[in-house]
C-alpha positions as CSV (number, residue, x, y, z in Angstrom):
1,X,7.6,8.7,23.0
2,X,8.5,5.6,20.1
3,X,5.3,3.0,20.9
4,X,5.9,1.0,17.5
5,X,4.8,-2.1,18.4
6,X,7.6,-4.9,18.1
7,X,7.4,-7.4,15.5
8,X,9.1,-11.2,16.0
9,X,8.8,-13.2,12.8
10,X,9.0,-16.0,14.5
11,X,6.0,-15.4,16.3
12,X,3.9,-13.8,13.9
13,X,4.6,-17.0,11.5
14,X,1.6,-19.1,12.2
15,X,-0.7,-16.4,12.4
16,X,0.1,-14.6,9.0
17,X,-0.1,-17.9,7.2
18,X,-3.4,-18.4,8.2
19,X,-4.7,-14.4,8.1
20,X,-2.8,-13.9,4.5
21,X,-5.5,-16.6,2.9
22,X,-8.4,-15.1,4.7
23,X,-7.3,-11.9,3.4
24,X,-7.2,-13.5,-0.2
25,X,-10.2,-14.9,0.1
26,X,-11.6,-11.2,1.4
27,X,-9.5,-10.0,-1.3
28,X,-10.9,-12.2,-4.5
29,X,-14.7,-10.9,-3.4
30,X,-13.5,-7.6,-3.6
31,X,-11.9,-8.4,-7.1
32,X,-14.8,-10.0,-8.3
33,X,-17.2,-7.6,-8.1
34,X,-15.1,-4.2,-8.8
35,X,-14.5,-3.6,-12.7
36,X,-10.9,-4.2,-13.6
37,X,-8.3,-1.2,-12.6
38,X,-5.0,-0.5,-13.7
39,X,-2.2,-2.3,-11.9
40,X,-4.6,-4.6,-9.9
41,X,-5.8,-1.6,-7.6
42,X,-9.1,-3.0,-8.0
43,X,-7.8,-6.2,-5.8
44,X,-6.3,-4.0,-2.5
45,X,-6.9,-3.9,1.2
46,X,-6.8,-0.8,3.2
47,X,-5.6,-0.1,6.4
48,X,-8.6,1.0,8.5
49,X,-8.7,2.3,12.3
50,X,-9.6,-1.1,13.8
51,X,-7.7,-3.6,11.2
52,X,-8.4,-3.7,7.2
53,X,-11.2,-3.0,5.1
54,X,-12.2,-3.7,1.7
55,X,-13.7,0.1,1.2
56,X,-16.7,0.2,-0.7
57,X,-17.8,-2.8,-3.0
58,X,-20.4,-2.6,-5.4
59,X,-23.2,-5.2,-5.7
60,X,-26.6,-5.6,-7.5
61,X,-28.5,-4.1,-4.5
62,X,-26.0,-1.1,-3.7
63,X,-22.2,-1.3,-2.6
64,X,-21.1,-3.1,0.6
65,X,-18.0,-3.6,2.7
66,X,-15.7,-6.0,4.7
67,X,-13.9,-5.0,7.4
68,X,-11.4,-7.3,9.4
69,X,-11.5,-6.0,12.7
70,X,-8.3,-6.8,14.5
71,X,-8.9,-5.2,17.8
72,X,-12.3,-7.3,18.4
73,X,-11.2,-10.0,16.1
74,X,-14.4,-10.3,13.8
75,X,-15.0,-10.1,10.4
76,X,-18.0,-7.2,9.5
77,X,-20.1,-7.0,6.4
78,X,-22.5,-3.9,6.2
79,X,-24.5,-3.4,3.0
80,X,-26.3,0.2,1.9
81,X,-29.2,-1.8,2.1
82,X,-28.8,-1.4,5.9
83,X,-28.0,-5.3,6.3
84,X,-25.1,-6.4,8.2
85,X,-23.7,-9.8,9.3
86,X,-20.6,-10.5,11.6
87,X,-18.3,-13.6,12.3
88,X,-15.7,-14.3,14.6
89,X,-12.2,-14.4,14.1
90,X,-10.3,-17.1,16.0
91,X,-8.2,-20.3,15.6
92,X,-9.9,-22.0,12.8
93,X,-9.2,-23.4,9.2
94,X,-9.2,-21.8,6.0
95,X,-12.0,-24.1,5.0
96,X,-13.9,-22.9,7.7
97,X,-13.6,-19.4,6.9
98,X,-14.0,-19.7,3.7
99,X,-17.7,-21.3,4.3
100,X,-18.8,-19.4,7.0
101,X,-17.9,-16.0,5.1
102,X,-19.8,-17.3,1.9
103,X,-23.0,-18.3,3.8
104,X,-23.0,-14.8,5.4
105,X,-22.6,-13.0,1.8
106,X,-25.6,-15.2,0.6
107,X,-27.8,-14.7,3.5
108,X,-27.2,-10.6,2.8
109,X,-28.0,-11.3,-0.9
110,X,-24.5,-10.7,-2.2
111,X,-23.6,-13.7,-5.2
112,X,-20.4,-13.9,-5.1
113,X,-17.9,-16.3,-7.4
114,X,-14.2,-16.9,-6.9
115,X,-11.1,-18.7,-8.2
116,X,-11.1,-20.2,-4.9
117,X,-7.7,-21.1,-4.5
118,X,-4.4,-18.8,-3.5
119,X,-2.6,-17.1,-5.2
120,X,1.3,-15.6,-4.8
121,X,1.8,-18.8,-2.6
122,X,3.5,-22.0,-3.8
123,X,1.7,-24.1,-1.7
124,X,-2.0,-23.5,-3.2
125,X,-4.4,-25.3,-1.4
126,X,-8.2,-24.9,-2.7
127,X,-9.8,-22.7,0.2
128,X,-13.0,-24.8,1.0
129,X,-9.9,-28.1,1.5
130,X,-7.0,-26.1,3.4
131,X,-7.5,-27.8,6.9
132,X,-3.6,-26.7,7.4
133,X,-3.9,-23.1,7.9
134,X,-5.7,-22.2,11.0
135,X,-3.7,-20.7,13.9
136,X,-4.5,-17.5,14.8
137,X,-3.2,-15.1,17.6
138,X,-4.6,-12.0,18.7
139,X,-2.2,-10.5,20.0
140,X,0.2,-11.1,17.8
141,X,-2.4,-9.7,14.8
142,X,-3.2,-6.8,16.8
143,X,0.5,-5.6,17.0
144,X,0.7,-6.0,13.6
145,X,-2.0,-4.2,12.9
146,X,-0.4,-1.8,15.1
147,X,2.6,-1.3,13.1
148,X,0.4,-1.2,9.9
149,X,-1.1,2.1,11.4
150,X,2.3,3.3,12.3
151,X,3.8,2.9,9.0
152,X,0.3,4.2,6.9
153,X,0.9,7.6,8.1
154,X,4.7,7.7,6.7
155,X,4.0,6.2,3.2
156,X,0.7,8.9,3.2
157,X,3.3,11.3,3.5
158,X,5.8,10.1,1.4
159,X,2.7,9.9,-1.7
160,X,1.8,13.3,-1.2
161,X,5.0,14.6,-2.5
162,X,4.3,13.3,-5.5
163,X,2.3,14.4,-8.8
164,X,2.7,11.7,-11.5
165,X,0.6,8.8,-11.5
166,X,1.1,7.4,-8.0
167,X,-1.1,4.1,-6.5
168,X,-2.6,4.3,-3.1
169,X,-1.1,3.3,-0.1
170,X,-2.4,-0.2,-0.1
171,X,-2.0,-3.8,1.0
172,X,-1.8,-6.4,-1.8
173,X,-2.8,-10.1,-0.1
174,X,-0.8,-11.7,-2.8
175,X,2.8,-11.5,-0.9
176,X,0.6,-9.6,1.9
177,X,3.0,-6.3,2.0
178,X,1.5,-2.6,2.5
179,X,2.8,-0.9,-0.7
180,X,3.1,2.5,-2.3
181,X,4.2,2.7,-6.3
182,X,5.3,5.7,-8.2
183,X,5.4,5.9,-12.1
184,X,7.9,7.5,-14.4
185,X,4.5,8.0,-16.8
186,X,6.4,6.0,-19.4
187,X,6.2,2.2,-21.0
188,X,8.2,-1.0,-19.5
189,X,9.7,-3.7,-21.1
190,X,6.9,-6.8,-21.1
191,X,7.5,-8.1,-17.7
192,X,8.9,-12.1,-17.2
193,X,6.7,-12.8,-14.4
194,X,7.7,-15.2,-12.2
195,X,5.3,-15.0,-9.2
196,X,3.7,-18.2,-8.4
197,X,0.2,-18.8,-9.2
198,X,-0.4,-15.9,-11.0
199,X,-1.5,-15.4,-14.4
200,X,1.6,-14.1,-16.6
201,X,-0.7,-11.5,-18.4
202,X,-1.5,-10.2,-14.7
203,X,1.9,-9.4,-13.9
204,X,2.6,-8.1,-17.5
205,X,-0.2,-5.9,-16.8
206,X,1.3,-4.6,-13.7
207,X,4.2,-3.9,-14.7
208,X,3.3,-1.9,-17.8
209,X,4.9,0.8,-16.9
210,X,8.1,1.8,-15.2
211,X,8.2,2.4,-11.4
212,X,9.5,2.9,-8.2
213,X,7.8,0.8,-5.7
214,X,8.6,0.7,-1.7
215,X,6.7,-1.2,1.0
216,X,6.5,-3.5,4.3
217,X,6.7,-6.8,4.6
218,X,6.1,-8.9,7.6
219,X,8.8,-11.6,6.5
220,X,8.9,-15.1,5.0
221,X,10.6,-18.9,6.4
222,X,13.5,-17.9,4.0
223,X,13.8,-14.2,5.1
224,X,12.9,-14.6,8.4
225,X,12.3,-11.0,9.9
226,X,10.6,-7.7,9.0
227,X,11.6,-5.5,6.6
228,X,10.8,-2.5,4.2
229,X,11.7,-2.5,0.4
230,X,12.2,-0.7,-2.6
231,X,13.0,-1.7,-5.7
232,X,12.3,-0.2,-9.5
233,X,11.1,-1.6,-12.6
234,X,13.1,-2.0,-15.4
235,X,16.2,-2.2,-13.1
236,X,19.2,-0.2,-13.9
237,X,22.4,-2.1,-13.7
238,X,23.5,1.1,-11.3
239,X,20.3,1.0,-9.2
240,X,21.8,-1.4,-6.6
241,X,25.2,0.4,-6.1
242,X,23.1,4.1,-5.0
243,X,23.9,5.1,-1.4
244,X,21.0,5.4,0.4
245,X,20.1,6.3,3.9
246,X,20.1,5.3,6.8
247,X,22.6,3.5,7.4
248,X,21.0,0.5,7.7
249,X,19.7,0.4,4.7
250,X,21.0,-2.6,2.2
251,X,21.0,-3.8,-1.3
252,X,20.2,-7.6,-1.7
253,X,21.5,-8.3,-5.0
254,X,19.6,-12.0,-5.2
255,X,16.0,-10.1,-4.9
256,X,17.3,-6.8,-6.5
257,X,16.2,-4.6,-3.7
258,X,17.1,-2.4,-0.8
259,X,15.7,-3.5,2.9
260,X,15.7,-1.7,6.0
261,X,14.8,-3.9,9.1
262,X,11.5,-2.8,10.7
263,X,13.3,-3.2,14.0
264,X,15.5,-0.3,13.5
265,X,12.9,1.9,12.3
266,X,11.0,0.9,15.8
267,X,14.1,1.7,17.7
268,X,15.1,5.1,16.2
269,X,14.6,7.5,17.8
270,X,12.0,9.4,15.2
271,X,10.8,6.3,13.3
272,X,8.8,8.8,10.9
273,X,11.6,10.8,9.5
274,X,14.2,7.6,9.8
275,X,11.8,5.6,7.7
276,X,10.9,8.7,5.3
277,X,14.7,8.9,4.6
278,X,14.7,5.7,3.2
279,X,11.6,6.1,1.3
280,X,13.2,9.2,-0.1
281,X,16.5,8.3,-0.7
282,X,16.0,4.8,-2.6
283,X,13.2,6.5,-4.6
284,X,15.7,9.2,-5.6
285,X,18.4,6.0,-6.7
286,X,15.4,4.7,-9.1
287,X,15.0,8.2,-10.9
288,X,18.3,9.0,-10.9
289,X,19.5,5.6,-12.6
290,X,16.4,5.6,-14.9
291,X,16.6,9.5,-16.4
292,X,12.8,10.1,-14.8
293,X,11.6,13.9,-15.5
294,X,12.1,14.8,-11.9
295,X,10.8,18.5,-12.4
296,X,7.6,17.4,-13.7
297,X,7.0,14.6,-11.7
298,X,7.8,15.7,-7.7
299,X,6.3,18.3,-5.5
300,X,6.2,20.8,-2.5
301,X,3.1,21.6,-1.2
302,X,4.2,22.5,2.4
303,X,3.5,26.2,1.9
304,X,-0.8,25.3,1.9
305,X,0.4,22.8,5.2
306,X,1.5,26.3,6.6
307,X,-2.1,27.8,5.8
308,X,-4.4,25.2,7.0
């Protein structure tokens, strides 16, 4: 039976403004306490069986972690030091937030300092001032949520059939997409940036190498509906003119990627493999158009899925 959850844009606006910056302020604590990784991996959310979770954080007394629990709607902090603390999630400001999570860090002896103020998001509003954001729906988070664990399982599959450097499947609270990057193993051209409020060395540092990068998006005002991506970096001029599959599939030449609406994964009838076709397929138009070592790089380990 197909239960993916459907997702309505329109409905899920409010809410994702509001749960994006809690998830960058979530986000920045993780950041600054973790030593710098490559690509940012340092800075990622994970999708966990009751919402997202930081994983584990280290700290001067041990490691801790913060969970966003979107089927009770709280936000959890557990510590090795066997402290926890809890706060609700519900229809309130960023400001709020922002307060109430610091207070509980403090109270569990974690110092934490962050650039307290958005990034990836044109409007940037200091935390601790942004009175604007503050709608929140459960039920509209929890079906997102929902869809995040239908589409983990997919891009989990998708990674393993790779053996080159390949990131985690992970949600970056900059643009707030679930992501999965492949590398070529070779050097890019410095990147341009571009990406509001966001340090240009950051992006350069990114992008140092070349890649083949697919995710999911939950939509924007000026691309108003759910959607996965691909794209490559460098872009070959040839990259956008690949066929891919399914059918759906498109190549928006203003962003320089392919999209597949999330609704007709929901509504196919095997979302996994339909979804895993496009995975595959615009994957295969980056390393075709950029001369990546295929042989070297790809794998088959379905004979030890046989043995298990």
């Amino acid at each position: 039976m197909n239960n993916w959850p459907e997702l309505d844009y329109r409905q899920l606006r409010d809410t994702i403004a509001t749960v994006q910056l809690w998830t960058q302020i979530v986000g920045k604590i993780r950041l600054s306490k973790t030593p710098w990784t490559n690509h940012s991996w340092h800075v990622t959310l994970y999708v966990s069986a009751s919402g997202l979770t930081t994983g584990s954080i280290p700290y001067e007394n041990g490691i801790f972690q913060i969970d966003l629990d979107f089927i009770d709607h709280q936000l959890l902090i557990s510590t090795s030091a066997g402290k926890s603390s809890s706060m609700n999630l519900y229809p309130r400001t960023v400001a709020d937030f922002y307060k109430e999570l610091m207070d509980k860090l403090s109270g569990l002896n974690i110092e934490v300092e962050i650039c307290a103020r958005p990034n990836e998001i044109e409007l940037a509003i200091p935390f601790e001032q942004d009175e604007v954001h503050y709608i929140y729906d459960p039920g509209q988070m929890f079906n997102l949520w929902q869809a995040w664990t239908k589409i983990l399982p997919v891009f989990t599959k998708f990674r393993a059939r790779f053996i080159g450097k390949c990131s985690p499947v992970h949600l970056f609270w900059g643009a707030f997409d679930l992501a999965v990057t492949r590398f070529s193993g070779r050097e890019a051209p410095l990147h341009a940036g571009g990406a509001p409020n966001i340090p240009l060395a950051v992006m350069q540092e990114a992008y140092s190498h070349e890649v083949s990068s697919a995710g999911f998006w939950a939509g924007s005002d000026d691309f108003p509906y759910p959607v996965f991506y691909a794209y490559c970096y460098p872009t070959p001029d040839a990259f956008g003119s690949q066929s891919v599959k399914p059918g759906e599939a498109f190549f928006n030449k203003e962003m320089g990627e392919f999209f597949l609406p999330y609704e007709a994964v929901a509504q196919a009838g095997n979302p996994e493999e339909y979804l895993l076709e496009f995975l595959q397929s615009t994957y295969e138009a980056a390393a075709i158009t950029g001369n990546w070592d295929r042989d070297a790089l790809e794998a088959d380990f379905s004979k030890f899925e046989r043995k298990r």
